[in-house]
C-alpha positions in Angstrom: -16.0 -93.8 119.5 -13.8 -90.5 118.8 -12.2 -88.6 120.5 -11.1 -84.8 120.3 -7.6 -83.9 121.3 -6.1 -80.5 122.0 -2.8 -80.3 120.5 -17.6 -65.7 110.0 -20.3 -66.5 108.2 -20.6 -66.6 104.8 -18.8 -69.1 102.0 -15.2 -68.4 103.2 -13.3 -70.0 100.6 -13.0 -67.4 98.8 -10.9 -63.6 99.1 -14.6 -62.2 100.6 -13.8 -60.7 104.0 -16.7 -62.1 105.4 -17.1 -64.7 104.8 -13.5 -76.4 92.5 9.4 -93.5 69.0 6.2 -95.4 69.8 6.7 -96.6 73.1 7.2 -92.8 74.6 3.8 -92.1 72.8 1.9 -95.3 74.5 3.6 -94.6 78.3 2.6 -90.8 77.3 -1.0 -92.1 76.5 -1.4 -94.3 79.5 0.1 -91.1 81.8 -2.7 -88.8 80.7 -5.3 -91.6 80.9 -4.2 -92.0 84.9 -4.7 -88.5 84.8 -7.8 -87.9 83.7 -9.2 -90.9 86.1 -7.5 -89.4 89.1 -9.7 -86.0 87.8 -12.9 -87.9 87.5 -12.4 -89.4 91.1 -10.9 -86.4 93.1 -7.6 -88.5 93.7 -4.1 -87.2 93.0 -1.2 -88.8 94.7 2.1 -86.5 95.2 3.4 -89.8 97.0 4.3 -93.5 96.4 2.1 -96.0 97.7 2.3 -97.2 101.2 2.8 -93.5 102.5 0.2 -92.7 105.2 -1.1 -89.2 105.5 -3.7 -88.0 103.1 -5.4 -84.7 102.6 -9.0 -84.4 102.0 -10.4 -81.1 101.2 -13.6 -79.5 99.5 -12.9 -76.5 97.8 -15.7 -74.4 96.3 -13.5 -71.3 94.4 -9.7 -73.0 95.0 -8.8 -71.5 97.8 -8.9 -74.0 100.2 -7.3 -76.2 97.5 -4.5 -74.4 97.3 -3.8 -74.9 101.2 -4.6 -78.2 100.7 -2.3 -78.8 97.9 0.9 -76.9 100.1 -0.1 -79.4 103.2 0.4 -82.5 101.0 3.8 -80.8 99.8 5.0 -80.9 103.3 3.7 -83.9 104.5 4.3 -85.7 101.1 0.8 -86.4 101.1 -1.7 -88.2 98.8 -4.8 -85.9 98.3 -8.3 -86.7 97.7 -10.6 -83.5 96.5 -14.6 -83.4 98.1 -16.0 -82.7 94.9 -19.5 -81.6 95.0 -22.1 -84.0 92.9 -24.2 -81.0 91.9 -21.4 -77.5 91.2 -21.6 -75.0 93.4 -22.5 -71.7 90.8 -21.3 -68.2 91.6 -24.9 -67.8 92.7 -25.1 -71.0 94.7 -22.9 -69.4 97.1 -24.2 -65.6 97.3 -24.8 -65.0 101.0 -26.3 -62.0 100.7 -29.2 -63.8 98.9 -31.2 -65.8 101.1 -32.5 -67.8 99.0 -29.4 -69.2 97.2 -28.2 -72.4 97.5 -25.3 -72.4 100.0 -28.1 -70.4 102.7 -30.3 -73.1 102.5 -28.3 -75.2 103.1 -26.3 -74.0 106.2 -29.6 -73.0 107.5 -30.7 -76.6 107.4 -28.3 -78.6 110.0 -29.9 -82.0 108.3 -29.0 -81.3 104.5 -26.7 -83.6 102.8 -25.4 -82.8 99.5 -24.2 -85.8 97.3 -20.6 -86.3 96.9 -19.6 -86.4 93.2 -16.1 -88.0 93.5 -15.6 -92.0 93.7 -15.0 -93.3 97.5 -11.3 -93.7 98.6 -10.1 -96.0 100.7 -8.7 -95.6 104.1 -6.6 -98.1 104.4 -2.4 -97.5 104.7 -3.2 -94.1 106.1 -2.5 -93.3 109.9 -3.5 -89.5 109.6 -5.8 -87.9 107.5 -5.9 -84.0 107.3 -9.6 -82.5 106.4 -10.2 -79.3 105.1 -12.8 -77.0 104.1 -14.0 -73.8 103.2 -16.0 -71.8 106.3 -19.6 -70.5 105.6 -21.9 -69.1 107.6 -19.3 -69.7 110.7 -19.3 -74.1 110.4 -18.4 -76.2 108.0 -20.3 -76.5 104.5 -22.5 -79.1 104.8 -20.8 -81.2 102.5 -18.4 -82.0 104.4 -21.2 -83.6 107.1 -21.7 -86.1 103.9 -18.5 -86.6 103.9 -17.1 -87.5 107.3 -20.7 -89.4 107.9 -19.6 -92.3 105.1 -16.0 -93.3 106.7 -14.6 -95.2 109.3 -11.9 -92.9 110.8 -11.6 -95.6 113.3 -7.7 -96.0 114.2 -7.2 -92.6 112.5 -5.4 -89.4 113.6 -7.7 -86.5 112.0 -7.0 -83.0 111.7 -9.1 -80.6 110.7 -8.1 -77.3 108.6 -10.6 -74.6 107.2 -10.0 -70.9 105.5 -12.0 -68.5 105.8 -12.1 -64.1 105.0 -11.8 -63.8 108.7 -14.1 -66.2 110.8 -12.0 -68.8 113.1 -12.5 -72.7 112.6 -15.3 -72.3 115.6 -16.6 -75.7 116.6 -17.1 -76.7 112.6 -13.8 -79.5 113.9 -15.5 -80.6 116.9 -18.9 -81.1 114.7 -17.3 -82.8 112.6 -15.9 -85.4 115.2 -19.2 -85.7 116.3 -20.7 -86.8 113.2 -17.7 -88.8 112.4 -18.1 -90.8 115.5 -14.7 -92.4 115.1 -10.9 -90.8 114.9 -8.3 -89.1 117.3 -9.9 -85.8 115.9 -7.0 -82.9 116.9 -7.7 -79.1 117.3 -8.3 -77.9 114.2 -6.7 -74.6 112.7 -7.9 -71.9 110.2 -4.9 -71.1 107.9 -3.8 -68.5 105.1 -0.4 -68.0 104.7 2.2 -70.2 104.1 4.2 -69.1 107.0 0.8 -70.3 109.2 0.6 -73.5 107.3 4.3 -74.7 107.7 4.5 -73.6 111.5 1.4 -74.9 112.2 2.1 -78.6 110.8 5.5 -78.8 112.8 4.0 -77.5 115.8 1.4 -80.9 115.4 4.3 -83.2 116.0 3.0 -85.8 113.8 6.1 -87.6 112.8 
């Protein structure tokens, strides 16, 4: 079971206001080849194992990467990157065409894309922060794959979206429904770094 705790409509991540000597040389090697894994998989760690709060996000154009990337500086997060198995193209996500991609699929509250990125695993991490883009006023329908394949069981989630001016709406509260497991909080749509630092102390986490 989950549970949900208090505490726009096109593809929103993006500026749109409507709406991815010879020992040096081998530890230098074996740096880059870490590297490029953590790339392949949509891991990166900005902590040392045995912390426990991650950030998962999908980020179509960077934006909500970049949001992503200044929550796991603040928490001292690990972060684990949604990537899409099939790229989302500059068409993909025109919502003024209805018959690209991204309309489709919002219009269609069964689609699944495929996840590209290797699973991660759960386990050490007491809160898990999710974020995502906001199109078509919810939550891409990615991130429906996404939540659907994990046991949040145990977890604290919170939910974070951006968005050119739509809200977070009940794309948190879907998501805890398809989840079916968690301590899902109140989610929050966030821009500015000012919003994103005031917001996480205001969660009381720690």
């Amino acid at each position: 079971m989950f549970t949900l705790s208090a505490c726009g409509n096109a593809p929103a991540d993006s500026k749109s206001s409507s709406q991815p000597q010879n020992e040096t040389a081998a530890a230098t090697t074996e740096k880059k080849t870490e590297a490029a894994e953590k790339e392949k998989s949509g891991v990166g760690s900005t902590t040392t194992a045995g912390n426990k709060t991650l950030v998962v996000y999908f980020s179509a154009t960077g934006t909500t990467k970049g949001v992503a990337q200044q929550i796991a500086e603040i928490t001292n997060a690990d972060t684990y990157e949604i990537l899409a198995a099939q790229t989302y193209t500059t068409a993909d996500l025109n919502w003024n065409d209805k018959e690209s991609r991204t309309t489709k699929e919002q219009n269609d509250k069964s689609v699944r894309p495929e996840i590209g990125s290797e699973k991660i695993s759960f386990d050490g991490y007491s809160t898990i922060f999710v974020g995502y883009p906001i199109w078509w006023g919810e939550e891409p329908r990615i991130m429906d794959t996404f939540v659907e394949s994990y046991d949040f069981s145990g977890k604290t989630v919170v939910p974070f979206c951006t968005s050119g001016g739509s809200g977070i709406g009940s794309s948190g509260t879907n998501l805890a429904q398809n989840a079916g497991s968690g301590n899902w909080l109140e989610g929050e749509r966030l821009s500015s770094s000012s919003d994103i630092d005031g917001w996480i102390k205001g969660l009381k986490l720690s």
